[in-house]
C-alpha positions in Angstrom: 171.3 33.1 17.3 169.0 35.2 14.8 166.8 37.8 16.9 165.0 40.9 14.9 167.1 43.5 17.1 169.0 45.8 15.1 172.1 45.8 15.5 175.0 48.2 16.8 178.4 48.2 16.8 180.1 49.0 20.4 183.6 50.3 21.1 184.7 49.0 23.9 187.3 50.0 25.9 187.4 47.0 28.7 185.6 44.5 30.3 185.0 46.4 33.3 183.1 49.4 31.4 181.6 46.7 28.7 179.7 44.7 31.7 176.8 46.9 32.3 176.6 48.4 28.9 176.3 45.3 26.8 173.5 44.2 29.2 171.7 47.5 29.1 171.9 47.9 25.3 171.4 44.1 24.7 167.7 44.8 25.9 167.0 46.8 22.5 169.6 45.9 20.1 171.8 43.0 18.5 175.3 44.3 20.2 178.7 43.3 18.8 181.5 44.5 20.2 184.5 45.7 19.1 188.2 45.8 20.9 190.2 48.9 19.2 192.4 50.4 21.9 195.8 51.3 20.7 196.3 53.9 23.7 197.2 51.2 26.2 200.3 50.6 27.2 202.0 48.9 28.2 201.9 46.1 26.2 201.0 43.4 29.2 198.5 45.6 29.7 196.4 45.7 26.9 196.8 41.6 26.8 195.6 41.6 30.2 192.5 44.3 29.1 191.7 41.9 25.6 192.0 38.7 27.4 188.7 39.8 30.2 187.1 41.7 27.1 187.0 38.3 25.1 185.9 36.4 28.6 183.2 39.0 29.4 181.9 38.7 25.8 182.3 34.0 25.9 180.0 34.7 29.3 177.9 37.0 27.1 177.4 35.4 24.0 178.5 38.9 22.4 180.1 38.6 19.0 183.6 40.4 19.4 185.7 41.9 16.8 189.6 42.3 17.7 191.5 45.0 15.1 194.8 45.0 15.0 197.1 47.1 18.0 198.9 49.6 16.5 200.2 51.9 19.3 203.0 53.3 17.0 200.5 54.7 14.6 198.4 56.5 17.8 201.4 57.3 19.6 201.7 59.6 15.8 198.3 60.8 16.2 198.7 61.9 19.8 202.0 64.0 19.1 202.7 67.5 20.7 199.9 66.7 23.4 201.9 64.3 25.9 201.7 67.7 28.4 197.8 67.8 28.2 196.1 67.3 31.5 194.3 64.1 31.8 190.8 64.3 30.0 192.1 67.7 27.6 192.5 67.9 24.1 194.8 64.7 24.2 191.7 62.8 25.3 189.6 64.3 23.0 192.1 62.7 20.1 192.2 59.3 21.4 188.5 59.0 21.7 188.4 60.3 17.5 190.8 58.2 16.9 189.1 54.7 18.6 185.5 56.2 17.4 186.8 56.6 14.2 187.8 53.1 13.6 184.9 52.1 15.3 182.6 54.4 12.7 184.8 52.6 9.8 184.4 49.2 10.8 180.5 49.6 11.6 180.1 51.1 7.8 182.3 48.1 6.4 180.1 45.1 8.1 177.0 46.6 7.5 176.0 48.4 11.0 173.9 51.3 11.2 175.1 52.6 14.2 177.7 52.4 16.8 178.4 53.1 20.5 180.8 53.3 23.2 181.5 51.9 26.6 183.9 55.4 27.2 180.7 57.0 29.2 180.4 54.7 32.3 183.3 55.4 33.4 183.0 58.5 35.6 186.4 59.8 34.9 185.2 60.5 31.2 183.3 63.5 29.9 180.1 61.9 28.2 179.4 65.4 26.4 183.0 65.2 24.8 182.5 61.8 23.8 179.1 62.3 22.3 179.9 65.6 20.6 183.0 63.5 19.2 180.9 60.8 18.6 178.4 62.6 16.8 181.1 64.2 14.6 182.2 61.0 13.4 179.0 59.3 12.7 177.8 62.5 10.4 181.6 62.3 8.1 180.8 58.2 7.9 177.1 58.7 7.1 176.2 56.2 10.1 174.2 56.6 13.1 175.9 57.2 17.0 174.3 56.7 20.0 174.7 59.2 22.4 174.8 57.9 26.2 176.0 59.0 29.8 175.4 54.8 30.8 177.1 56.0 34.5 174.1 57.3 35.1 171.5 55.3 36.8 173.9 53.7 38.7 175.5 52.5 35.7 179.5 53.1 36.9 178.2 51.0 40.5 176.3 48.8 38.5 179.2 47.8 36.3 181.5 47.4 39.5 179.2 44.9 41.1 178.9 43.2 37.6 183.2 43.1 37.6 183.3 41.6 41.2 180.4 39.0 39.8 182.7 37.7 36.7 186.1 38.3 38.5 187.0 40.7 35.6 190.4 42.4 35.6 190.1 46.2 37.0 192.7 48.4 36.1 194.0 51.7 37.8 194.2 53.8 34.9 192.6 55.0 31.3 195.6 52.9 29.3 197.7 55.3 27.9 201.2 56.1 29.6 200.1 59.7 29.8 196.8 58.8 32.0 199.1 57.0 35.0 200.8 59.9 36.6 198.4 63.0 35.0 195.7 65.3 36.8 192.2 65.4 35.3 191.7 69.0 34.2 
């Protein structure tokens, strides 16, 4: 279906944080998403977090792309910051590595900017994310739009929309480190 939105390129991270922010942005641009989320573990897991993604996105009519999982390669990046409290400089990481990919993939398919789900979720800084966000887009010469989408009842909003499409909740960020660690 051909509409004259632009159109953006949107990490997401899961169905649950996708539901309200592919509605909200779909009112102003063309979204695609796209699934990049080698943090999660384990395995089962990030089947179980792809599998609602792709449903949420059928119920949608969202393009989705799916890259590769490549947990060995972040598990790398992450290195010498397993000890980090939950949302420190291990955080910070993972979101440049996902954004990056993100930023890559926008820039190779022709988008102009990008997103991300990460802000809805009200365990996530939405300054970090934008201010690594931000950084990203200005190395890949692309646009990023900043957002805080759990305001406005967006975090509630996106519950309510999970309960609606009997999407998969899970009980943690996705990475091993995020089960048993204290927010800082």
């Amino acid at each position: 279906m051909q509409n004259n939105k632009e159109g953006i390129l949107l990490h997401a991270c899961c169905a649950p944080c996708s539901t309200y922010v592919i509605d909200m942005l779909s009112q102003f641009y063309s979204v695609t998403a796209l699934f990049y989320n080698p943090n999660i573990q384990p395995e089962e897991e990030y089947a179980k977090r792809l599998k609602d993604v792709e449903k949420l996105c059928e119920l949608k009519k969202t393009e989705l792309f799916v890259l590769d999982y490549d947990f060995t390669s972040w598990f790398e990046t992450i290195k010498g910051l397993e000890e980090e409290p939950e949302g420190g400089r291990r955080c910070r990481v993972c979101f440049e590595v996902r954004l990056e990919k993100t930023a890559k993939t926008a820039v190779e398919k022709g988008f102009k900017m990008f997103a991300t789900t990460l802000t809805v979720s009200p365990k996530k800084d939405a300054q970090v994310i934008n201010t690594v966000g931000s950084g990203v887009a200005e190395r890949f010469g692309i646009g990023f739009l900043e957002s805080n989408f759990k305001k406005n009842d967006g975090y509630k909003k996106s519950c309510e929309l999970c309960r609606q499409y009997d999407l998969y909740r899970q009980k943690y960020c996705g990475c091993v480190f995020s089960m048993g660690l204290k927010r800082q």
